[in-house]
C-alpha positions in Angstrom: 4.0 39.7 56.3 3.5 36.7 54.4 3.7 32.8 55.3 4.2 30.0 53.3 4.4 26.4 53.6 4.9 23.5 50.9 2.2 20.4 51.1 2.9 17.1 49.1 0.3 15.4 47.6 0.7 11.5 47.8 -0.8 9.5 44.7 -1.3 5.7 44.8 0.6 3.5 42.1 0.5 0.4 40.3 -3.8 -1.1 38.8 -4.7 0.1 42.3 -3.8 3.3 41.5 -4.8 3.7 38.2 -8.0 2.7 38.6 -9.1 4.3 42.2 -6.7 8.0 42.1 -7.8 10.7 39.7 -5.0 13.5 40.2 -6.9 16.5 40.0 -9.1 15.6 42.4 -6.9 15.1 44.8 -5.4 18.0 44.2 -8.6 20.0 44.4 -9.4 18.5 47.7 -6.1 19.6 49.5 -6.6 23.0 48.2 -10.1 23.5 49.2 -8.9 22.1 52.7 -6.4 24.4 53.3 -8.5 27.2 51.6 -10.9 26.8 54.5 -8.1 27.4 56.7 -7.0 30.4 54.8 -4.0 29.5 52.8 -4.0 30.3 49.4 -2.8 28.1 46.6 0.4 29.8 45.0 2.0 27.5 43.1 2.1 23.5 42.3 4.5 21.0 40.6 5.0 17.7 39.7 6.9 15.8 42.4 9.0 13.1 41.5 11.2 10.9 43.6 15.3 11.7 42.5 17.0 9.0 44.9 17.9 5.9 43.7 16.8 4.0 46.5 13.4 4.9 46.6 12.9 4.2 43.1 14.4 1.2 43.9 12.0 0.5 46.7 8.8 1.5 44.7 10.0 -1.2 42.0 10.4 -3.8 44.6 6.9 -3.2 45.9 5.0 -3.1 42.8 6.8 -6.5 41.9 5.9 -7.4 45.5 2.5 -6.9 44.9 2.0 -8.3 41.9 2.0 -4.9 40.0 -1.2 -3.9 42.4 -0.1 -0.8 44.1 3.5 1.1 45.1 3.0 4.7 45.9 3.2 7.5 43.1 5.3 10.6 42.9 2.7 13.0 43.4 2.5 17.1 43.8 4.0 19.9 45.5 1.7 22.5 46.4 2.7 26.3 47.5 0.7 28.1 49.9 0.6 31.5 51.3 -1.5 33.4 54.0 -1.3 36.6 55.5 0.4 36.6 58.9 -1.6 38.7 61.7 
């Protein structure tokens, strides 16, 4: 029997973020971690916030800080291991 599990990846926003986060490393670094562990990568996806309020929110932060940094969207990773 399989398991599975879902695991966001959080990317930074705003010059902050566009000058410190490069994506696909992040991404490679949560899937090596949980390779270790014995998960495999399945499946990933762009994650993006729907609700209005936390768009809302993000906005107000970035304005807050002076366009520095606000949290990103981010990834949705799919893993699967073998249950024993």
């Amino acid at each position: 029997m399989k398991v599975n599990k879902v695991v966001r990846v959080s990317l930074s926003g705003g010059i902050i973020g566009l000058l410190t986060t490069n994506p696909r490393r992040a991404l490679d670094n949560i899937i090596d971690k949980h390779n270790q562990d014995g998960w495999n990568a399945v499946y990933f996806s762009n994650h993006t916030d729907a609700n209005l309020l936390v768009t809302a929110l993000r906005i107000f932060v970035l304005i807050g800080t002076l366009g520095l940094w606000t949290w990103g969207a981010g990834y949705l990773v799919l893993f699967e291991k073998q249950r024993a």
